[in-house]
C-alpha positions in Angstrom: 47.3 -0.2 27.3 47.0 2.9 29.6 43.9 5.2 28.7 45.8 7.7 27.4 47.5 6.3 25.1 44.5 4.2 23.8 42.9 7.7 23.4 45.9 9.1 21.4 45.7 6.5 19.1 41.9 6.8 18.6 42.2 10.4 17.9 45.1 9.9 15.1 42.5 7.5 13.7 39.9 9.9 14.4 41.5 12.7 12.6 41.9 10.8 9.4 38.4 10.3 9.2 37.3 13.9 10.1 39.7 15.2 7.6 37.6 14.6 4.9 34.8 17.1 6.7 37.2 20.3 6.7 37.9 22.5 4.0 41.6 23.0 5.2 43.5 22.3 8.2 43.8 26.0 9.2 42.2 27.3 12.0 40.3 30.6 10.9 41.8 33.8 10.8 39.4 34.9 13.8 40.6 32.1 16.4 41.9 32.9 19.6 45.7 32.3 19.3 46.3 31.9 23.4 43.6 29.2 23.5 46.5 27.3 26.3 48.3 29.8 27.2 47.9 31.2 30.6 45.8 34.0 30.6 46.0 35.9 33.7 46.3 39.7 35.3 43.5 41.0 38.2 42.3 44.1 36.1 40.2 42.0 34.0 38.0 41.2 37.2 37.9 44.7 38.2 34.0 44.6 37.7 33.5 42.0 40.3 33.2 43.4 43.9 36.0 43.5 46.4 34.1 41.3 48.6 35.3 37.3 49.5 32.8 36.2 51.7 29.6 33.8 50.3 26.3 34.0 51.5 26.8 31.3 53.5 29.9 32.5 54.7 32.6 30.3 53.4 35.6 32.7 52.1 38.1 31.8 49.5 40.0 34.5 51.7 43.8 36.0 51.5 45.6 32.9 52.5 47.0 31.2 49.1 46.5 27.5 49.6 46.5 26.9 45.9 50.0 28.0 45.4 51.6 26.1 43.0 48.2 24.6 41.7 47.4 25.0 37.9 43.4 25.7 37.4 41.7 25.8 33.7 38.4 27.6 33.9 36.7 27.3 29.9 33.9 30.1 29.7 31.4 28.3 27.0 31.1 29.6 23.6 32.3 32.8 22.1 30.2 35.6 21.0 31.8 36.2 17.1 30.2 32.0 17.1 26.7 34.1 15.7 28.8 35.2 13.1 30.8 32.8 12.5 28.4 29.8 11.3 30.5 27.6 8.5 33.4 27.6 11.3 31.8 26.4 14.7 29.8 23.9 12.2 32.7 22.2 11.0 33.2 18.8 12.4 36.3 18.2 15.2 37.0 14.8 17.3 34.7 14.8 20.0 36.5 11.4 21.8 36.0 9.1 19.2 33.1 10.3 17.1 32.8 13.6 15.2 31.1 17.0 16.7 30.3 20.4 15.4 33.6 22.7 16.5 30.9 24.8 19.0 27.7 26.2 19.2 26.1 29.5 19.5 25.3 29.2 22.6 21.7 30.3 24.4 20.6 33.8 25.8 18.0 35.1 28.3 14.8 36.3 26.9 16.3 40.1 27.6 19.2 39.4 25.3 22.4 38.5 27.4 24.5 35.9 25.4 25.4 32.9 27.3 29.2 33.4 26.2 29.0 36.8 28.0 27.6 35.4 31.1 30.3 32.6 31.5 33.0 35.0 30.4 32.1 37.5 33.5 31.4 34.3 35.7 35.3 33.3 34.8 36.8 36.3 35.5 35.4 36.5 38.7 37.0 32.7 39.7 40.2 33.5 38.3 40.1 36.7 40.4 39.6 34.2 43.4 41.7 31.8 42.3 44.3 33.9 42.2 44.6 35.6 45.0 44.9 32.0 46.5 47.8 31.6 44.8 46.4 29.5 41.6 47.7 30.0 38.1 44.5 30.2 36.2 44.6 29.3 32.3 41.2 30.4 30.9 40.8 28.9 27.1 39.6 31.9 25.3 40.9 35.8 26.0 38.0 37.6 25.1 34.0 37.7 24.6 34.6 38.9 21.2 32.1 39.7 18.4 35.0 39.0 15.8 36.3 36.0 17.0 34.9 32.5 17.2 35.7 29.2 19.0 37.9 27.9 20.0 36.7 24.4 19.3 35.8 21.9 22.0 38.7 19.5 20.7 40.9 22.7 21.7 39.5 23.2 24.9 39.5 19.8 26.1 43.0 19.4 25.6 44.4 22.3 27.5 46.0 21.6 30.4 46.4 18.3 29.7 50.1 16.9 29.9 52.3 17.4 27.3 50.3 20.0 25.6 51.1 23.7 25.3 51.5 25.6 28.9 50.7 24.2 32.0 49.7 20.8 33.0 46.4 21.3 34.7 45.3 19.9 38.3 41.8 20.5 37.6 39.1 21.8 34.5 36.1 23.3 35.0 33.9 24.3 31.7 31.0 27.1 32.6 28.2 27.2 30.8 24.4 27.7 31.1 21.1 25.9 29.8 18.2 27.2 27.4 15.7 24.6 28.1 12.2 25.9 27.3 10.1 24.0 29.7 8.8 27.2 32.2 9.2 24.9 35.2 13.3 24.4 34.7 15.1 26.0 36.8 18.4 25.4 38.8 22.0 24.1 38.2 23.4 21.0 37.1 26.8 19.8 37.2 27.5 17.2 34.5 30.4 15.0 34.8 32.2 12.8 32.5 30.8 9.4 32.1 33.0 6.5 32.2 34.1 5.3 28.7 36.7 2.9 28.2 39.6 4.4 26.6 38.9 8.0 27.1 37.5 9.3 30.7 38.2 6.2 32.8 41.5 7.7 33.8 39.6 11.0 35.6 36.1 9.5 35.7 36.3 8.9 39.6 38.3 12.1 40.5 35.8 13.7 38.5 32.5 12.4 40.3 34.6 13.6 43.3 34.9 17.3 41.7 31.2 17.4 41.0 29.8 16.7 44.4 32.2 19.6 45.8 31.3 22.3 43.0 27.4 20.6 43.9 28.0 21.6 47.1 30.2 24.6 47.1 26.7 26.0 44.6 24.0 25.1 47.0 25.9 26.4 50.4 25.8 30.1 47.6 21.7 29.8 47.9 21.5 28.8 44.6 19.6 25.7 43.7 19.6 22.6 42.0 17.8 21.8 38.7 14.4 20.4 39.0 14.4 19.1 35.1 18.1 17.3 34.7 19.9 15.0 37.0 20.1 14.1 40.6 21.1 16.2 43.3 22.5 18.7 40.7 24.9 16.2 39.1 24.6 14.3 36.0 26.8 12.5 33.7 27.5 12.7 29.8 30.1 11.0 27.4 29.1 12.9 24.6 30.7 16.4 25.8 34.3 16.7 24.2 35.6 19.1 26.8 35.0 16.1 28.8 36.1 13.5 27.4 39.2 15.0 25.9 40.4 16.1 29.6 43.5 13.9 30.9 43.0 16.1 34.0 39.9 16.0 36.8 36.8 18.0 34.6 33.2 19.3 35.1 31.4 20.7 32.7 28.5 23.5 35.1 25.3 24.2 33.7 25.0 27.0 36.0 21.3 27.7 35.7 18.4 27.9 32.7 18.6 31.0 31.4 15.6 30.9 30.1 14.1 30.5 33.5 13.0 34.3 34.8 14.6 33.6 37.9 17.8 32.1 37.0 18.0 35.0 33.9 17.7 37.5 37.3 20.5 36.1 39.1 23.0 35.7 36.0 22.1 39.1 34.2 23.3 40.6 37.9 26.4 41.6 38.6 26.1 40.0 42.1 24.5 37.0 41.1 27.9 36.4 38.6 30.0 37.4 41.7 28.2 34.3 44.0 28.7 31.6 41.1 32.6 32.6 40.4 33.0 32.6 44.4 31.5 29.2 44.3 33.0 28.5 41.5 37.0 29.0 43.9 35.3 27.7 46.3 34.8 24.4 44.9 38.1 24.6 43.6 40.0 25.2 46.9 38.0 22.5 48.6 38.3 20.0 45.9 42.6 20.2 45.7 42.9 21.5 49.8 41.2 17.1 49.9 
């Protein structure tokens, strides 16, 4: 039976079982209600600067080579999540086994939310992306203190075929770490692992995606992690954003933000401009292949 349609009917099994952990099968008057639906326009990366060239000079540049290309970026988290407790506990599908909906989320030691940090980090790509001719889907609108979610089931799913909007050519999830040890520092880049059934369909395309964002973050000066994985990539099966995906995904730690030097780069406005350059860059390398 073709993965997907072994994963299907896992997650109808699946959601029989997590019924029984929900209080309703509503999903919160505070959700985002264009979780995948496009969500594009330039004016919301007006704070990022005007400049397309990377410290190492690679330049996603005016050309559009990504017309026609469908991109899902998924800034991590949401900032209402603090709020918003009962809901991002409540148990979703997670590819097979059940997960809380989402998670707070970690900070720097100065206070900047990691949903905030991916949120400017996204706009910045989709800025990129789209002036190369991408239509970028993001799965949340907003870094809201009122709103919460979506889940990771949700995010997963989008851009996948035969869901709502676009089918997706690739998924990349940004995020950051909060790991305590004072020597971690650095990127990783986790991608799915293989698991029969749910990721073996974009498993390879997928180790493929994570070497180029790998790359496409070292040639931007900034460095791999010296406390999780190889070379800047690792690989999970417990991640539902990953194993949900029907389409190429990464999941990017983008640095510990609990590390001073990592908290320096991603609390700056041009440190969030040189990971969502890298960010299109990896993109536009990965499909241009």
């Amino acid at each position: 039976m073709p993965a997907r349609r072994r994963r299907l009917a896992v997650v109808a099994a699946a959601a029989v079982l997590l019924a029984g952990c929900q209080t309703d099968g509503s999903r919160g008057p505070a959700r985002v209600t264009s979780t995948a639906g496009p969500t594009t326009g330039s004016s919301a990366g007006s704070s990022a600067g005007s400049s397309a060239s990377t410290p190492a000079g690679r330049d996603p540049g005016p050309a559009r080579p990504l017309a026609g290309r469908v991109v899902v970026l998924d800034p991590g988290h949401q900032l209402g999540n603090r709020r918003h407790v009962a809901e991002v506990n409540r148990l979703v599908d997670a590819g097979g086994f059940a997960k809380e909906c989402n998670t707070t989320g970690t900070a720097t030691n100065s206070g900047l939310p990691e949903s905030t940090f991916t949120w400017a980090v996204a706009r910045v790509a989709r800025r990129h992306l789209e002036r190369m001719g991408a239509k970028v889907v993001l799965t949340r609108d907003t870094d809201s203190d009122d709103q919460w979610g979506p889940c990771v089931d949700e995010r997963g799913r989008v851009g996948n075929p035969g869901e709502r909007g676009p089918t997706a050519d690739v998924r990349v999830s940004i995020h950051a770490d909060g790991n305590l040890d004072p020597g971690a520092t650095g990127f990783h880049v986790i991608r799915p692992a293989l698991r029969e059934g749910w990721t073996d369909d974009i498993e390879r395309p997928s180790r493929r995606l994570a070497r180029t964002l790998r790359d496409a973050l070292v040639a931007a000066g900034i460095p791999p992690a010296t406390y999780r994985g190889a070379d800047g990539i690792d690989a999970r099966d417990d991640l539902g954003t990953l194993n949900l995906s029907d389409v190429p995904a990464v999941m990017a730690e983008l640095g510990n933000m609990r590390h001073p030097d990592d908290a320096a780069r991603m609390e700056s406005r041009a440190g969030q401009r040189r990971y969502g350059r890298a960010i299109a860059v990896a993109v536009r390398d990965y499909l241009a292949r």
